[in-house]
C-alpha positions as CSV (number, residue, x, y, z in Angstrom):
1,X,-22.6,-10.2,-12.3
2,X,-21.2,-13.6,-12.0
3,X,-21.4,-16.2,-10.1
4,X,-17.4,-16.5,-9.0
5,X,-17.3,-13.1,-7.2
6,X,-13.7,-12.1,-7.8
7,X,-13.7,-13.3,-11.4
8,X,-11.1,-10.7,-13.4
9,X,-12.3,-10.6,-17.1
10,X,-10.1,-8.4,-18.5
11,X,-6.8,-8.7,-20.0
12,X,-4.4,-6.9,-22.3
13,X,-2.0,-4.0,-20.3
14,X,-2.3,-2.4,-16.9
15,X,-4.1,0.7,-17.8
16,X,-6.8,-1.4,-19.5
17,X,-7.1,-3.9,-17.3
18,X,-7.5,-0.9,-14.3
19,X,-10.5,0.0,-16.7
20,X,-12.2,-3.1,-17.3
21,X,-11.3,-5.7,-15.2
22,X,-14.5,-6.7,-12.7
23,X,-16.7,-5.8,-14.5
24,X,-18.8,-6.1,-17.6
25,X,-21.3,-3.2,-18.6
26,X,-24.9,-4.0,-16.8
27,X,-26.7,-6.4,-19.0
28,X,-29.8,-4.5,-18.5
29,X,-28.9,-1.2,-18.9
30,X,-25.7,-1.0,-20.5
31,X,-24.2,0.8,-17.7
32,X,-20.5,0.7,-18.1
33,X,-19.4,1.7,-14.2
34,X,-20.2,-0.8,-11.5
35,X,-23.7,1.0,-9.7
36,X,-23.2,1.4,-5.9
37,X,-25.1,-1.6,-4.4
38,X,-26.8,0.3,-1.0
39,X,-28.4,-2.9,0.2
40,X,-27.4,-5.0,3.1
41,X,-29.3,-8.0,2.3
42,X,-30.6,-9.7,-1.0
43,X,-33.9,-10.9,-1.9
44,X,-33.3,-15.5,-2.1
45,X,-35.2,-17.7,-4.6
46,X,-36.4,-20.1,-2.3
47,X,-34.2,-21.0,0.6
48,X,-30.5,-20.8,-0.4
49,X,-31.7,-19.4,-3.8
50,X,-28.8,-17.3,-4.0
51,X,-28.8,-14.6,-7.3
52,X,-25.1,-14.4,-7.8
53,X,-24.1,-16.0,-4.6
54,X,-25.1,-13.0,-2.9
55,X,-26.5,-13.1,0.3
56,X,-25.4,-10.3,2.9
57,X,-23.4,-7.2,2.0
58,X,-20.4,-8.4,4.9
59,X,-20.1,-11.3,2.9
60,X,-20.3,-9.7,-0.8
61,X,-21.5,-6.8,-2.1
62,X,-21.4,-6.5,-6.1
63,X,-19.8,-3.0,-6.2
64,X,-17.1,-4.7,-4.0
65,X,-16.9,-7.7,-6.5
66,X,-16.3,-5.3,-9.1
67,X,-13.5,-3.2,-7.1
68,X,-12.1,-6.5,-6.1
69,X,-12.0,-8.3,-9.5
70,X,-9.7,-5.2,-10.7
71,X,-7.3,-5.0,-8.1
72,X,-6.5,-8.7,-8.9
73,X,-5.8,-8.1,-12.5
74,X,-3.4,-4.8,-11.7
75,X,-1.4,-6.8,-9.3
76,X,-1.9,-10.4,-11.5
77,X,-3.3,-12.0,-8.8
78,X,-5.9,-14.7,-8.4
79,X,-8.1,-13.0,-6.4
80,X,-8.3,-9.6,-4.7
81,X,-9.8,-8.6,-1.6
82,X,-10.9,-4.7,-0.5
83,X,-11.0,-4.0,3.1
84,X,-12.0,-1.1,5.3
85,X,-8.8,0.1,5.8
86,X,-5.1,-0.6,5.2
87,X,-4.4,-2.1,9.0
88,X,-8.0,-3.7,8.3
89,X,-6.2,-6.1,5.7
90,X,-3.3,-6.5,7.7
91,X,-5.2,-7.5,11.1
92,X,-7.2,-9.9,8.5
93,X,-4.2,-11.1,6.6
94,X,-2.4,-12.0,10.0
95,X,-5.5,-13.3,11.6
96,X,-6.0,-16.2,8.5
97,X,-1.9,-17.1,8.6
98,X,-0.8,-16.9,12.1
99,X,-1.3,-18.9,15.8
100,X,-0.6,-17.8,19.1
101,X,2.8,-18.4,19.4
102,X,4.3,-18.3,16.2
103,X,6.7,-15.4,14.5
104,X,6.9,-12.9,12.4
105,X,10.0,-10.6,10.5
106,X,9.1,-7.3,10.2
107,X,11.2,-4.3,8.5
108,X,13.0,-2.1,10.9
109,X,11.7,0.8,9.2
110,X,8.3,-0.1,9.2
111,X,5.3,2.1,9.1
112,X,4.8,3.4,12.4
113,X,0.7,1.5,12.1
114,X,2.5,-1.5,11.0
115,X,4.4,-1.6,14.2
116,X,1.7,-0.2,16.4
117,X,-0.5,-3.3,15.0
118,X,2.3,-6.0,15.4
119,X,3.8,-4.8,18.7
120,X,0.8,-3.6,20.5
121,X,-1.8,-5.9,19.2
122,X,-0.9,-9.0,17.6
123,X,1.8,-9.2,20.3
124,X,-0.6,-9.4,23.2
125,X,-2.3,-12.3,21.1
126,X,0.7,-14.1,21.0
127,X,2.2,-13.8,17.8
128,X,6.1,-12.6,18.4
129,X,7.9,-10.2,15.9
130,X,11.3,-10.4,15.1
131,X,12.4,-6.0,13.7
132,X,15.6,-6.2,11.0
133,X,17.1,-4.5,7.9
134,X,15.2,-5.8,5.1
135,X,17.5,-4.8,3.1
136,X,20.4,-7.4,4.7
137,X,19.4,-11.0,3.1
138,X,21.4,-12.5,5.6
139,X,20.2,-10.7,8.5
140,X,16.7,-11.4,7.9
141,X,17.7,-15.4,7.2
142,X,19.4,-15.1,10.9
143,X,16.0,-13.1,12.7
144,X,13.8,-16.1,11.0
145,X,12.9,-18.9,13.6
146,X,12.4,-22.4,11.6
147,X,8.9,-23.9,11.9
148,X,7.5,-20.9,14.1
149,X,8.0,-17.8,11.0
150,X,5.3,-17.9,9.0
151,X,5.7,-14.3,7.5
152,X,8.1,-12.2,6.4
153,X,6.8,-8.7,5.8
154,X,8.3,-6.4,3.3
155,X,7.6,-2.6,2.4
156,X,8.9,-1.6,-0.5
157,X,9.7,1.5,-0.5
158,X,9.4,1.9,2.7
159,X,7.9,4.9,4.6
160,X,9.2,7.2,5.4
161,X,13.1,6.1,4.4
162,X,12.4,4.5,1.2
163,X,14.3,2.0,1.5
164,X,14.4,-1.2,-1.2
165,X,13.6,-4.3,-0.2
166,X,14.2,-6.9,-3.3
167,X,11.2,-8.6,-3.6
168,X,12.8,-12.1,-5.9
169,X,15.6,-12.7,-3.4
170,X,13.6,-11.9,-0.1
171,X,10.7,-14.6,-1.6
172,X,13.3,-17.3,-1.8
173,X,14.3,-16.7,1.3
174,X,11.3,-16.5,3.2
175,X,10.1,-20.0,0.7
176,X,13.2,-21.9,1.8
177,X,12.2,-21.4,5.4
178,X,8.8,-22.3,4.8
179,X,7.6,-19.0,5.6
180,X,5.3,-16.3,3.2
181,X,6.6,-12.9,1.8
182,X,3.8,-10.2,2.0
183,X,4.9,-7.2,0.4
184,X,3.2,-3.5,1.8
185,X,2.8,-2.4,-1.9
186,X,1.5,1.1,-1.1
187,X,4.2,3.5,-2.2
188,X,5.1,2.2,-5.5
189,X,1.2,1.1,-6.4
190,X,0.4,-1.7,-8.6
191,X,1.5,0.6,-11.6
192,X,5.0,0.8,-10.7
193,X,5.5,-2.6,-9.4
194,X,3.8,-6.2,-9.0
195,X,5.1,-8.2,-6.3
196,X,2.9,-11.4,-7.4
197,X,5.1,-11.5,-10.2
198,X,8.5,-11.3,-8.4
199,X,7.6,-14.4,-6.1
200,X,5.3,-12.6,-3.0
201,X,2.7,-14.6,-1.9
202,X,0.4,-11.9,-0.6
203,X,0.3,-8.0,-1.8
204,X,-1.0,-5.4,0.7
205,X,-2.3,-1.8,0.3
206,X,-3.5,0.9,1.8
207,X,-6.4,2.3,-1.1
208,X,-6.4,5.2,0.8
209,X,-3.4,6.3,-1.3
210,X,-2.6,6.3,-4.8
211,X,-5.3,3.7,-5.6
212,X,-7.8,5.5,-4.8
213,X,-6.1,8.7,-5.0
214,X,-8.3,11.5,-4.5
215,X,-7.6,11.9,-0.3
216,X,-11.7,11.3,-0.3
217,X,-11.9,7.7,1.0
218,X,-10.1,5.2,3.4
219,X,-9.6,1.8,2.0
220,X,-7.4,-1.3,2.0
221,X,-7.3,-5.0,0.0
222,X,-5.0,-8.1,0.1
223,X,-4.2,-9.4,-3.6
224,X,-3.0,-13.1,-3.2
225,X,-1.8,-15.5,-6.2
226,X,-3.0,-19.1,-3.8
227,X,-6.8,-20.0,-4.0
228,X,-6.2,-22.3,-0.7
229,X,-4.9,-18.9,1.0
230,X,-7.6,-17.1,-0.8
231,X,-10.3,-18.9,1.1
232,X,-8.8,-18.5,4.8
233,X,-8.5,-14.8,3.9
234,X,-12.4,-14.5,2.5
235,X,-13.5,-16.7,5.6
236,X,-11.2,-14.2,8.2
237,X,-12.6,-11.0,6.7
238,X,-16.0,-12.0,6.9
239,X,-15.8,-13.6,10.1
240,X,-14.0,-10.4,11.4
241,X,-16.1,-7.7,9.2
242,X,-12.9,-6.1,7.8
243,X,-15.7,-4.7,4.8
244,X,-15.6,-1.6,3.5
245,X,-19.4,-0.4,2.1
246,X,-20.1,0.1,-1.1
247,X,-19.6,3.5,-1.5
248,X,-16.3,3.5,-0.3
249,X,-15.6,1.1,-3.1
250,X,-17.4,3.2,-5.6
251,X,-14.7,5.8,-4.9
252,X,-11.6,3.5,-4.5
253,X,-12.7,1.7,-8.1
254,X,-12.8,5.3,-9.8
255,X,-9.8,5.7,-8.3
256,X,-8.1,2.9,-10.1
257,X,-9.2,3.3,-13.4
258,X,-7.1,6.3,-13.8
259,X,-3.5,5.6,-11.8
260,X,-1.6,4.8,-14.5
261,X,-1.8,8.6,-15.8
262,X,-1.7,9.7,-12.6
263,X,1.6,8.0,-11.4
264,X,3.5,9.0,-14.2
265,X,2.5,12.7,-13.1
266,X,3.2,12.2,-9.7
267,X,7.1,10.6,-11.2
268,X,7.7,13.4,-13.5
269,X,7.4,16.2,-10.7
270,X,8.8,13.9,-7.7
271,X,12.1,13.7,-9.9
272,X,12.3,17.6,-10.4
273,X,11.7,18.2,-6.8
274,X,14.3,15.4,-6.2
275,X,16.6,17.7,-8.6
276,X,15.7,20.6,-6.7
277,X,16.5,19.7,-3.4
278,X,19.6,18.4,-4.0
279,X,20.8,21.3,-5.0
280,X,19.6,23.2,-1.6
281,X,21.8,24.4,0.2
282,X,19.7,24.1,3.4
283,X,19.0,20.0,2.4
284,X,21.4,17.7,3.4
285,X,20.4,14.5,2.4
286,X,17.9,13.7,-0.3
287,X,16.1,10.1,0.4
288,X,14.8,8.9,-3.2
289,X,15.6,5.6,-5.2
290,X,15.7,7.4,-8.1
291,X,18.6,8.9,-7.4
292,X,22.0,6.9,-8.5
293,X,23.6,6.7,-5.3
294,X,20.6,5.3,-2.9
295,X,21.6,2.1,-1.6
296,X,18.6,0.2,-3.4
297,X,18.4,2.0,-6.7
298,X,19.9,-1.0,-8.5
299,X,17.1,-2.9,-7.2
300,X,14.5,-0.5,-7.6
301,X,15.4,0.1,-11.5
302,X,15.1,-4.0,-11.5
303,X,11.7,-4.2,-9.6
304,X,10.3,-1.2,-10.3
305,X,8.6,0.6,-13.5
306,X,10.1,4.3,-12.2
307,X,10.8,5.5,-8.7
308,X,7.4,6.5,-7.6
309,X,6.2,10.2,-6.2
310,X,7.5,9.7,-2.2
311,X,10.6,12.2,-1.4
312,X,12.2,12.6,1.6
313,X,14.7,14.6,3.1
314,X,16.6,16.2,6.1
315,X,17.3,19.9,6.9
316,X,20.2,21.5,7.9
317,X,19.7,23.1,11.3
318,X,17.8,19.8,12.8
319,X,14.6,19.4,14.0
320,X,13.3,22.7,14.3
321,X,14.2,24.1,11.1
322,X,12.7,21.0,9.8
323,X,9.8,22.2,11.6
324,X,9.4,25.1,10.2
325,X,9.2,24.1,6.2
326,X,6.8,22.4,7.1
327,X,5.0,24.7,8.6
328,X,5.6,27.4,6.0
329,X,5.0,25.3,3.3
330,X,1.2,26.8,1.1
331,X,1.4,24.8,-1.8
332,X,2.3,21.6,0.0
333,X,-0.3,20.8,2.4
334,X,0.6,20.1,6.1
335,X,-1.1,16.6,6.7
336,X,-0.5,13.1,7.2
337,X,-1.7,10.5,4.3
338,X,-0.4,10.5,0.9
339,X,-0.6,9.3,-2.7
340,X,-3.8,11.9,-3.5
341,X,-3.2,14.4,-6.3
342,X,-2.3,17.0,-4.0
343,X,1.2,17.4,-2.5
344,X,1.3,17.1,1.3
345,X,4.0,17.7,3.6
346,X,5.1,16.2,7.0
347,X,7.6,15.5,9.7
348,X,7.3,11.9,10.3
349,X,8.8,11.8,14.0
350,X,6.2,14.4,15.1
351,X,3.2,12.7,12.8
352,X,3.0,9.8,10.8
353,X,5.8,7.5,12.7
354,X,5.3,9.3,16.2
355,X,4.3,6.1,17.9
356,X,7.6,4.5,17.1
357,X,9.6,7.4,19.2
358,X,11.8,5.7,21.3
359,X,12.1,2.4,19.9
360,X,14.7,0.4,17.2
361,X,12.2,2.1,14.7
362,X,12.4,5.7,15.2
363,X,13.2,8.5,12.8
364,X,15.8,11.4,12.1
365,X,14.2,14.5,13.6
366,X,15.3,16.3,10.9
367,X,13.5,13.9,8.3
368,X,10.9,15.7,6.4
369,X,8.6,13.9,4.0
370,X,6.8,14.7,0.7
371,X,3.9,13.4,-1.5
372,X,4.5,14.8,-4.5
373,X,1.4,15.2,-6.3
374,X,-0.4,16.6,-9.7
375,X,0.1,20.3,-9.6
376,X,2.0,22.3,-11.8
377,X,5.8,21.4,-10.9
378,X,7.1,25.2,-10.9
379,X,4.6,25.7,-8.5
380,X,5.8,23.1,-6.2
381,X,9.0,23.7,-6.5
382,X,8.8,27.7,-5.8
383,X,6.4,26.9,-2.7
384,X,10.0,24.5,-1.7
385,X,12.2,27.4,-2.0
386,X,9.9,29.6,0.4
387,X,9.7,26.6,2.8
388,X,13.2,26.2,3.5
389,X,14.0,29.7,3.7
């Protein structure tokens, strides 16, 4: 291992750099996947005789160096940081950039967690949020407050409306202010779009998802292209205990190594089940940036490699027909999460976004969401047709 724990040593494209990046094959035995590090403390040379500059597992834990090293190089970032959970790295993120009394601009279609975080705990801390369309340059530069924003905080697409958020113009905004863009990268992954590269400051995800893509482990990181910020995050997380253990990162790192072929599965069948249901006669509006007429597909074919495997869409008939597909859906599994390699199915004002219901951020009733996964796309689409009757 080396001594800078979040070196990245691996360059050439993204599927290689998934691969190799962290980590170079154990000089001892020649084993090529990082081992899973079950130790919470480490054995010193003599007092502060640190092997590797490890110490404590909160602080580092070489299975997490290894995850961590990758998740920089896929989002070309200096330094990468995995967390116990999504809101984990967001509560961190916040907790390294923000005071009591200073601002933030949030989308106003944010995840409902997002929210939950921001408006039920951050706000009784002291840190204000300001909700607007992302989406509306000019709105966002009117909801920013000069010398109190320090973050502007973008999801892009967003869930569960997929809208587009452009990452380059948003940046200069939020930069002329004097304010950071964090971008919730969690629905396009790093395959399909690098936010570092468009002019973000920080990158968020929950590994939960596509990164670690199997729906067998709960995970989050922070990616950041500033070493200065680099440090206040590493010295919040610890100080905190955002960690996840190593096994956790065992999973999310195995995860990783294979999203590139796994996103361009989950794109080929999210785009015929996009074709599908716009066909439908009991759809009546199809929620995709793939499709020419969404509002932010001229954005999304800028910033994005393709459109992702996220579909949503509303049913004729309202909430309780909506309801029902999901309910009669087999193939599809009813269940919140997304971004493993099996399709689930969900109605976000009754699940994922239910603790948004009644505020600026709630969602259609008849709003039905998809992750689209792996599985033979007839299948999928057949067990669509029986859903919706």
């Amino acid at each position: 291992m080396s001594d800078q724990p979040h070196e990245t040593t691996a360059k050439g494209g993204f599927e290689t750099r998934a691969i190799h990046a962290g980590y170079e094959p154990d000089p001892t035995t020649g084993a090529v996947i990082p081992p899973i590090y079950a130790t919470s403390t480490y054995k010193q040379d003599g007092v502060g005789g640190l092997r590797g500059g490890y110490e404590y597992s909160r602080s580092a834990n070489p299975t997490r160096t290894a995850l961590e090293g990758a998740l920089a190089a896929v989002e070309d970032g200096e330094r990468g940081f995995a967390m116990a959970s999504g809101l984990a790295a967001e509560d961190t993120l916040v907790r390294a950039t923000c005071r009591p009394g200073d601002h933030v601009v949030l989308p106003d279609d944010a995840y409902g967690g997002t929210f939950r975080l921001f408006d039920k705990v951050e706000k009784a801390w002291g840190l204000e949020h300001t909700p607007v369309d992302l989406t509306d340059l000019d709105a966002v530069r009117a909801a920013i407050r000069p010398g109190s924003t320090r973050l502007v905080w973008l999801e892009t697409p967003t869930n569960p409306l997929l809208n587009v958020g452009d990452i380059e113009a948003l940046a200069a905004v939020a930069h002329d202010a004097g304010a950071m863009l964090v971008v919730d990268n969690t629905f396009a992954s790093p395959y399909l779009q690098q936010p570092l590269t468009l002019g973000a400051d920080v990158v968020v995800h929950s590994t939960t998802k596509y990164v670690g893509g199997h729906s067998d482990v709960v995970g989050g990181a922070l990616v950041v292209r500033d070493l200065e910020l680099a440090e206040q995050v590493a010295f919040h997380q610890n100080s905190i205990g955002a960690v996840p253990g190593p096994f956790d990162c065992f999973l999310t790192h195995r995860g990783l190594k294979t999203l590139g072929v796994r996103m361009d599965r989950h794109c080929d069948n999210a785009e015929k089940v996009v074709e599908f249901l716009t066909r439908h006669p009991a759809v009546t509006q199809v929620l995709y940036p793939g499709l020419p007429e969404h509002p932010g597909h001229e954005v999304a074919s800028r910033q994005m490699k393709r459109y992702g495997g996220m579909v949503a869409f509303r049913v004729a008939g309202g909430e309780q027909q909506a309801l029902a597909a999901c309910e009669r859906a087999q193939v599809f599994t009813l269940g919140e999460s997304l971004g493993g390699v099996e399709s689930l199915i969900e109605h976000p004002g009754r699940m994922t976004h239910a603790s948004v219901a009644g505020t600026d951020l709630e969602v259609p009733a008849d709003l039905v969401r998809l992750s689209v996964g792996i599985e033979t796309a007839d299948d999928l689409l057949a067990d669509l047709d029986r859903a919706l009757g």
